[in-house]
C-alpha positions in Angstrom: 56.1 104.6 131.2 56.0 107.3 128.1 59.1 108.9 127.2 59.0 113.0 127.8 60.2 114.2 124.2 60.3 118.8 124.5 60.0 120.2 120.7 61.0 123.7 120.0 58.7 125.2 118.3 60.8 128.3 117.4 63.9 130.2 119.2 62.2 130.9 122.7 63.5 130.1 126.0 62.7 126.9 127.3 59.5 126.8 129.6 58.9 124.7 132.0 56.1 121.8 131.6 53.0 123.1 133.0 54.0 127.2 133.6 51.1 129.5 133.0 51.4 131.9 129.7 53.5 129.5 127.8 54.1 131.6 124.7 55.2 131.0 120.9 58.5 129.5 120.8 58.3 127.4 124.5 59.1 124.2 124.5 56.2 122.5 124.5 56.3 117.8 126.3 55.7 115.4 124.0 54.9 111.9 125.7 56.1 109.4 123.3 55.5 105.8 124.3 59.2 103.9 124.6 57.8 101.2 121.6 56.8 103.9 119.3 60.4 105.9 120.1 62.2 102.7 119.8 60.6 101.7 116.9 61.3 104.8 114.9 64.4 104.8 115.5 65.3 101.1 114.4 67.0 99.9 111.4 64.7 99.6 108.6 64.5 96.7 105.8 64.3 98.2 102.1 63.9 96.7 98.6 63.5 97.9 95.2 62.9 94.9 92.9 62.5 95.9 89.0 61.0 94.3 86.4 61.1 94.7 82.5 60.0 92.2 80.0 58.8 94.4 77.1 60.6 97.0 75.2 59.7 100.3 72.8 62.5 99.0 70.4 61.4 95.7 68.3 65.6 95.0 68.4 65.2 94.0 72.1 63.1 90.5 71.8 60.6 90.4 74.9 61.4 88.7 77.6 58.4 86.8 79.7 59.3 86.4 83.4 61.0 89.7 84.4 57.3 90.7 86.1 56.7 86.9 88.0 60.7 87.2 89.1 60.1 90.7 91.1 56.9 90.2 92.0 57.7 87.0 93.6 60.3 87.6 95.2 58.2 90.8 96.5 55.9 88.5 98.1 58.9 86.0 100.5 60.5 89.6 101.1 57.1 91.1 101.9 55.9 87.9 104.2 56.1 88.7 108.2 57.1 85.4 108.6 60.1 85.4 106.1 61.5 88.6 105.1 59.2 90.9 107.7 60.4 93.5 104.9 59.0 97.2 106.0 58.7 98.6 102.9 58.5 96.7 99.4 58.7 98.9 96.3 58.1 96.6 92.7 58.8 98.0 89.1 57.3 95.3 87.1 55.3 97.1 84.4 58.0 97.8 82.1 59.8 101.1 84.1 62.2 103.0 81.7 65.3 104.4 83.0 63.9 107.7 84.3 61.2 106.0 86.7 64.1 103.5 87.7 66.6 106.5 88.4 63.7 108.0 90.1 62.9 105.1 92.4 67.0 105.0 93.2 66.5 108.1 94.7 63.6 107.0 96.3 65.1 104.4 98.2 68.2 106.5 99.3 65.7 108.4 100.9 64.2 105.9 102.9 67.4 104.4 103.8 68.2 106.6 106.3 70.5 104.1 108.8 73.6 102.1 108.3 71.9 99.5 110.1 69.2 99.0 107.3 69.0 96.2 105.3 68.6 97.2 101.6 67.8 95.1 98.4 68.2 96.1 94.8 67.1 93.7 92.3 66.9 93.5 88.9 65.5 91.2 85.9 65.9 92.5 82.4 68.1 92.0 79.3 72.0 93.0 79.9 73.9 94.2 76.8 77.6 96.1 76.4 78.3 99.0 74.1 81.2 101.1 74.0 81.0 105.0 75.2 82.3 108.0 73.2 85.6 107.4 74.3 85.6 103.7 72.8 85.6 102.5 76.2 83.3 99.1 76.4 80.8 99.2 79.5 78.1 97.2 80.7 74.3 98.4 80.8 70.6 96.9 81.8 68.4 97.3 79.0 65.0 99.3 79.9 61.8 100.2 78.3 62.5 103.0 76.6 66.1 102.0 75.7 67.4 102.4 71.8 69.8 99.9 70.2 71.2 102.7 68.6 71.9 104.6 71.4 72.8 102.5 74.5 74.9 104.8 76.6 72.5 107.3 76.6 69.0 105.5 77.0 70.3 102.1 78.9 70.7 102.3 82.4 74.9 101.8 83.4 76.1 98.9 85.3 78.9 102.1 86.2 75.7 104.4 87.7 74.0 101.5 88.9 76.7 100.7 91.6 77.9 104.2 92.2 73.9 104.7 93.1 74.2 101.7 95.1 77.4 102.6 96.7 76.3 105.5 97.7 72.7 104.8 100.1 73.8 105.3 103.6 73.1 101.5 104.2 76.4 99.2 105.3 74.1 95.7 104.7 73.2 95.9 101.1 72.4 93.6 98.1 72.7 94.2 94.6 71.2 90.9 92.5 71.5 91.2 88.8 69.4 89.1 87.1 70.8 89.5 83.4 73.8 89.2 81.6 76.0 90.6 79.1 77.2 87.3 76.7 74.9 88.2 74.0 73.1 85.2 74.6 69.9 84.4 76.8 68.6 87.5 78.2 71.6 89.4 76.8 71.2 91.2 72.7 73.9 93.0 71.4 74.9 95.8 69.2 75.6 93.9 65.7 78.5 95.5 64.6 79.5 94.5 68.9 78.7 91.1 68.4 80.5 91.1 65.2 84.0 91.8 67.2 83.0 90.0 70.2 82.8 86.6 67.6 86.3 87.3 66.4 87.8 86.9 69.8 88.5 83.3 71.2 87.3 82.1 74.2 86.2 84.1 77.1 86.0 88.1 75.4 86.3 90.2 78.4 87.8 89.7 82.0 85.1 89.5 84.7 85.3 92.8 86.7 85.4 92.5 90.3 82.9 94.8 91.8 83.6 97.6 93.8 81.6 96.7 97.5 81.5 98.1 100.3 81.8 96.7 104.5 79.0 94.8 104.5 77.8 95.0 100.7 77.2 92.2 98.1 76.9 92.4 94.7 75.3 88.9 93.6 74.5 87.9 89.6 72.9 85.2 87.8 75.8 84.1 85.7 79.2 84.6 85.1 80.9 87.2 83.4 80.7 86.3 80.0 78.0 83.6 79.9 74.3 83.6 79.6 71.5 84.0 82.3 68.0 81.8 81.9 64.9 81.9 81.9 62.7 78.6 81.8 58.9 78.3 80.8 58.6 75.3 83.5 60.3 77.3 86.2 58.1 80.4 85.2 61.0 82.5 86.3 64.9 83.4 85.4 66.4 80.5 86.6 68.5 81.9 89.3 65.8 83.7 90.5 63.1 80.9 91.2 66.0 79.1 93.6 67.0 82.4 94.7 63.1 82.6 95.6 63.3 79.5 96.8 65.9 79.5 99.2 63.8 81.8 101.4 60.9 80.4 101.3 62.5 77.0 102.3 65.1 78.5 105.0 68.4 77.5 103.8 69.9 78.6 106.9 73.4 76.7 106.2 74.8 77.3 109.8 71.8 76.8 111.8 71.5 80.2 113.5 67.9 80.9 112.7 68.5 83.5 110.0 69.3 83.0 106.0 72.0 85.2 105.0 72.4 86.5 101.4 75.4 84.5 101.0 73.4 81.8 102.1 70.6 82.1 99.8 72.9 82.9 96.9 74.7 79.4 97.6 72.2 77.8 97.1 70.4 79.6 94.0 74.3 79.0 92.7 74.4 75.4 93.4 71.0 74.6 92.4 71.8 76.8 89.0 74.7 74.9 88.2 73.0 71.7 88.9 69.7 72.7 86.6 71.5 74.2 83.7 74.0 71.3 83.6 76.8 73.3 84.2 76.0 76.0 81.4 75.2 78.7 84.5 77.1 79.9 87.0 75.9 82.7 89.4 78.7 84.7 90.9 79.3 86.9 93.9 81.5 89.6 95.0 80.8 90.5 98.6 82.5 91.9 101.6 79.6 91.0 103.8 81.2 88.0 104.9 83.0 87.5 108.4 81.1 90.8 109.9 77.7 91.8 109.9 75.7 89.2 107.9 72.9 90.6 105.4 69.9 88.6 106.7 67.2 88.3 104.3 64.7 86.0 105.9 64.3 85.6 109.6 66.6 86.7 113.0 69.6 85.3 114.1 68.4 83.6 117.6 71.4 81.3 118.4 75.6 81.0 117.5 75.6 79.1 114.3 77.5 76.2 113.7 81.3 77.4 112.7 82.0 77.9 108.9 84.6 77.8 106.0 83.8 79.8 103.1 85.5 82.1 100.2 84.5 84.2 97.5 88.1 85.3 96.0 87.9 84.9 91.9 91.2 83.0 92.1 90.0 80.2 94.1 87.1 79.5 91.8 86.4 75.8 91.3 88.8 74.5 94.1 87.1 71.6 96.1 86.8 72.0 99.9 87.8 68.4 101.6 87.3 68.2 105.6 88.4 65.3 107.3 88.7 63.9 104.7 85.5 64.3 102.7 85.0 66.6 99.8 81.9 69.2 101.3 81.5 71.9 99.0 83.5 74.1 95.6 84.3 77.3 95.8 83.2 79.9 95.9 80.6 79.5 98.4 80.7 78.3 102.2 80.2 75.0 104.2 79.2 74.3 107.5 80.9 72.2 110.2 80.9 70.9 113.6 82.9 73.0 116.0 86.5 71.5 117.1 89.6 70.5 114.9 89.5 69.6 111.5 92.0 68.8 108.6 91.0 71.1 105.9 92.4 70.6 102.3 92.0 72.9 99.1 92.5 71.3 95.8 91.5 71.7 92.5 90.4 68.7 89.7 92.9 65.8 90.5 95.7 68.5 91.8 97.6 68.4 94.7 96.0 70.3 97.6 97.1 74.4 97.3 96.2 74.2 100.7 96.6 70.9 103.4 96.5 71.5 107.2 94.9 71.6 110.9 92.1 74.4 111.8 90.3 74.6 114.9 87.2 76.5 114.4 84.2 77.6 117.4 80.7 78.0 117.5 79.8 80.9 115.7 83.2 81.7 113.9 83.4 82.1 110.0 87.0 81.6 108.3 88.0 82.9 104.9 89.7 80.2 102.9 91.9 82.6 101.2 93.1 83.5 104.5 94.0 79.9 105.4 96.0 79.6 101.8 97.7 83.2 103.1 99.0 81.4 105.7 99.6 78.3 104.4 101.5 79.7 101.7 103.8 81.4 104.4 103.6 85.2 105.3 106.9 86.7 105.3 109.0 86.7 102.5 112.9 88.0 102.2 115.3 88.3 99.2 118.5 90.1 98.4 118.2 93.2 96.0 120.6 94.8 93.5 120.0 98.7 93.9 120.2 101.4 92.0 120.6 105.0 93.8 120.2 108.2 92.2 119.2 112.0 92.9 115.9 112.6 90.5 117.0 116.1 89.5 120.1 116.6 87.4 121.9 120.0 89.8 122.0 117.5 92.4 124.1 114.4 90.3 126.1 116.8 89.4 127.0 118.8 92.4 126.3 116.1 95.0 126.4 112.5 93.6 125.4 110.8 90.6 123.7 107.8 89.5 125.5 104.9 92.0 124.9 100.7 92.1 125.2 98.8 95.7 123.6 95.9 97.1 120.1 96.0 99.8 117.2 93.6 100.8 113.2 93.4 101.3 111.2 92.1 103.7 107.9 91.9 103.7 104.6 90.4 106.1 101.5 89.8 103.7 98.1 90.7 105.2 99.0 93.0 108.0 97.4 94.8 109.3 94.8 94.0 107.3 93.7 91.4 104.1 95.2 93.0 101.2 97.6 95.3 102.8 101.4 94.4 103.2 104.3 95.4 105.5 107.4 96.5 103.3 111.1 96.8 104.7 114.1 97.5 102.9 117.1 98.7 103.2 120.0 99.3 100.7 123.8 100.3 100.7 126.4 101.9 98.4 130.0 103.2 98.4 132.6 104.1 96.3 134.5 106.4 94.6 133.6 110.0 92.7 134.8 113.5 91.6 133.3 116.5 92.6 133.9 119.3 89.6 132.4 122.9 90.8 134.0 126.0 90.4 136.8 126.2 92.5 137.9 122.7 90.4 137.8 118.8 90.8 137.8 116.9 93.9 138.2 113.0 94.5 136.2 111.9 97.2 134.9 108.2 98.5 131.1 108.0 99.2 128.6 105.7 101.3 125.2 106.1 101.1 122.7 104.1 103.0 119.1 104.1 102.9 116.3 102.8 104.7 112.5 102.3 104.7 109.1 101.2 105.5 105.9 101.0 103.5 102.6 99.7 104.1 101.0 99.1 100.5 98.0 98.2 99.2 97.9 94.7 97.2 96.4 94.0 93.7 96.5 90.8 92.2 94.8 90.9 88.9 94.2 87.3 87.3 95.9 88.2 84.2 99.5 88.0 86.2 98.9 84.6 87.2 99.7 84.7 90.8 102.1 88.2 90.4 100.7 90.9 92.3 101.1 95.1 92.3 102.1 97.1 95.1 101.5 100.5 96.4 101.6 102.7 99.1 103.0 105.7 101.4 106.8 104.9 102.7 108.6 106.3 105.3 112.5 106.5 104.8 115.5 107.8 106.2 118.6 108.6 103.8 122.2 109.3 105.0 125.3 110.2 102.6 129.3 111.0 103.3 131.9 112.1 101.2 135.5 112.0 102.5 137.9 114.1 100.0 141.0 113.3 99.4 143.2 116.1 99.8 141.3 117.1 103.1 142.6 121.0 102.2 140.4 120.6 98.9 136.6 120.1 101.4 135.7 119.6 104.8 134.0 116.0 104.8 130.0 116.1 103.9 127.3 114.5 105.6 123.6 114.3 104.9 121.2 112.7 107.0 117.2 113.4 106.1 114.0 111.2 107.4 111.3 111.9 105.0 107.8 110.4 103.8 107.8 109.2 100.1 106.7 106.6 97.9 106.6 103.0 97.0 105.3 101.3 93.5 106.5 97.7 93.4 105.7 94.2 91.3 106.2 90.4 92.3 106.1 87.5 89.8 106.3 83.3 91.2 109.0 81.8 89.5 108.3 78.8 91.3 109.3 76.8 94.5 108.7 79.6 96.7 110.8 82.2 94.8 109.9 85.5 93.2 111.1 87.9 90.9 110.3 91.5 92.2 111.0 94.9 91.8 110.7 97.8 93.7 110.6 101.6 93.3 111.1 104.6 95.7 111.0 108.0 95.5 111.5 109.9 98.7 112.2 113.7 99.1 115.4 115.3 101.1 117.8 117.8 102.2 121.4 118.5 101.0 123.4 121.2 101.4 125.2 122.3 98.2 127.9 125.4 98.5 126.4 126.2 102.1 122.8 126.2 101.3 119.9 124.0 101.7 119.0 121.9 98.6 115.5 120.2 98.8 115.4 117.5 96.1 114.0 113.8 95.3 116.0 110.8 95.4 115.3 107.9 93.9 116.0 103.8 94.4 115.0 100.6 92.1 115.3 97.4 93.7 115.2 94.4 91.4 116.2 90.8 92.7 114.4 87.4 93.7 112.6 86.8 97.2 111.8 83.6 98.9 108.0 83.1 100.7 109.0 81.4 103.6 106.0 78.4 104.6 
């Protein structure tokens, strides 16, 4: 039966179907079959694939397979029986950056649903230069791009992502087939490659990419090394088993559909395995655990349980199940539903991670949760503290710059990866003089505050396990001061529950331990000479926490 769809074709009264002397501006039954409706309505699959192998400026050598790499993979994407893509755009006759930019926008038109499935690839040369700040940045060379002028003619890894960041889409790939070493299909700036040389070993920390719910951002090789193209391949090498992964099905888990963390395991594995090594694709991706990017076929059936991570610091670590070592990070493996002893261990190391999981049909784990947990959750030290008003008025006339004694507690990973529960509390008391105008006072103290935070984690590799910590607090403050000669002031109390800050950093100083500190800044009330004060007030926390297992 055909659905009854009334357009307005103006600012009329509705008219009923059928009435005599409908005029300008009725609304006038549209019978819509259900298919037709439904169809129109439902998610759409999307890809812009882009191509350049030849270049305006003889300083960027050509490349040869940039066309074959998008138009193939065009074609799995394209076929109804792999990809059942509904709309295909290709860029493979050398596109500078304004036809790119222009098919950008394109595509943000047509993605129109967060359901859609979009693809962005592309095959080119990748080089750095620095911007007018001195800032170093990351670009895709293009046809009309100028060695002599790279920010402004290249196309920005920076705009790229923001572009990409930006199309209404939740399930979304970006592949990068290029790479930024100055090697392969990489050239660089002379007087760039001339600094880069100077610098031993790996020049530049790989950036993790900003993604997304259900994003990916997958490239050919690492951060720092060199992407390949091979004349018996006839593609960039990532690409042809990036190709080939959906052509061949390499559904890991068995539910019918190849994911694009499927299909980048693979190309990775079969990279690696080809280039001896010398190659190692990488991916940064949020996609995983909730709404998979399916690239190639439907998901018909609960696939077999998994194990999988793509966290930077677990690079390289060996999964062993039962026993048997299945797979290195990052990536995923497959297992049978039930209970399993799952070990994480790098080289000939001790396992960083050695314990029970049960796992059921359908259910994906993250590794680095596993570790998380392994590792312990809570953690709890003792803390030396530092109390102080912020502004100067207040040390003066209320209390100055005191020491006393507190502790932390904190739950990792709640409510959510990444996020973490702070609790502290701290104590001081003693004894002080309050000089105002009508003369000096002795008087005893105790202060006690109180808090809770929940901050955001970061844990860049450079600390080595230590992590940053950040986030909105909630605290509650109380003071008294007792005078001496009672005639001299009635006793002063201060109580004030306000929102405020925390900044914090943790360092592992081995066998569980950890050196932190912590930083608040809160804002509150005191009354000074019979009036309201607002002010800050101020705490840093230093001591050494234990993780408990």
């Amino acid at each position: 039966m055909a659905a009854a769809l009334a357009i307005c074709a103006g600012c009329a009264a509705p008219v009923a179907a059928g009435a005599p002397g409908i005029s300008k501006g009725g609304l006038v039954p549209v019978a819509i079959p259900p298919a037709r409706l439904a169809a129109a309505l439902a998610p759409r699959r999307l890809a812009l694939l882009v191509g350049d192998r030849s270049f305006d400026d003889p300083a960027w050598h050509p490349l040869r397979f940039p066309g074959a790499d998008a138009r193939d993979l065009a074609a799995v994407l394209r076929d109804p029986t792999r990809g059942a893509f509904d709309q295909v755009e290709v860029l493979a006759d050398a596109p500078d950056r304004a036809e790119v930019r222009a098919a950008l926008a394109r595509l943000a038109g047509w993605s129109r649903d967060p359901e859609d499935t979009v693809v962005v690839y592309l095959s080119s040369h990748g080089t750095l230069a620095r911007d007018a700040t001195g800032q170093l940045h990351r670009y895709v060379v293009l046809r009309d791009t100028r060695m002599d002028d790279i920010p402004g003619t290249a196309l920005s890894l920076d705009e790229l992502e923001g572009d990409f960041e930006r199309l209404r889409s939740r399930r979304k790939v970006l592949i990068l087939a290029a790479c930024h070493s100055g090697g392969g299909k990489s050239s660089l700036p002379e007087e760039l490659s001339h600094e880069l040389a100077g610098i031993k070993s790996g020049f530049l920390v790989r950036p993790i990419e900003e993604v997304s719910r259900a994003s990916a951002v997958l490239a050919a090789s690492d951060w720092g090394e060199t992407a390949r193209e091979d004349e018996k391949l006839g593609h960039d090498i990532y690409t042809y088993f990036l190709i080939e992964a959906l052509r061949i099905g390499a559904d890991r888990n068995g539910d019918g559909a190849v994911t694009a963390s499927e299909a980048h395991d693979y190309a990775r594995r079969m990279t690696y395995e080809y280039t001896g090594g010398r190659q190692r694709p990488t991916a940064e991706t949020s996609e995983v655990g909730v709404d998979p990017i399916v690239l190639v076929g439907k998901v018909t059936r609960p696939g077999k349980p998994e194990l999988y991570s793509y966290d930077p610091s677990l690079d390289g670590f060996e999964v062993r199940v039962d026993g048997r070592p299945l797979a290195e990070l990052p990536g995923g493996v497959a297992l049978d539903p039930g209970r399993h002893r799952v070990e994480l261990a790098k080289g000939g190391g001790p396992p960083v991670f050695d314990g029970q999981v049960a796992i059921g049909t359908g259910q994906r784990i993250d590794l680095g949760d596993l570790l998380a947990r392994g590792e312990g959750r809570w953690e709890l030290g003792p803390r030396f503290a530092l109390l102080s008003f912020l502004d100067a008025h207040s040390r003066q006339d209320v209390l100055g710059t005191v020491g006393g004694f507190g502790a932390t507690a904190s739950l990792r990973d709640w409510p959510a990866r990444a996020l973490e529960l702070v609790l502290d509390g701290a104590v001081a008391a003693g004894q002080g003089v309050d000089r105002q105008a009508l003369g000096a006072a002795d008087y005893s103290y105790q202060v006690v505050t109180a808090g809770a935070a929940l901050a955001w984690r970061i844990a860049p590799r450079w600390l080595h396990g230590g992590s940053f910590l950040v986030g909105p607090r909630l605290s509650a403050y109380w003071l008294d001061r007792r005078f001496t000669l009672q005639l001299a002031r009635a006793p002063q109390q201060y109580f004030t529950a306000t929102p405020g800050l925390l900044a914090a950093a943790e360092v592992p100083i081995g066998g569980g331990f950890a050196a932190g500190l912590e930083l608040h800044g809160d804002w509150t009330v005191v009354k000074v000479n019979g009036q309201d004060r607002s002010t800050a007030f101020g705490e840093l926390l230093l001591g050494v926490s234990y993780r408990f297992q």
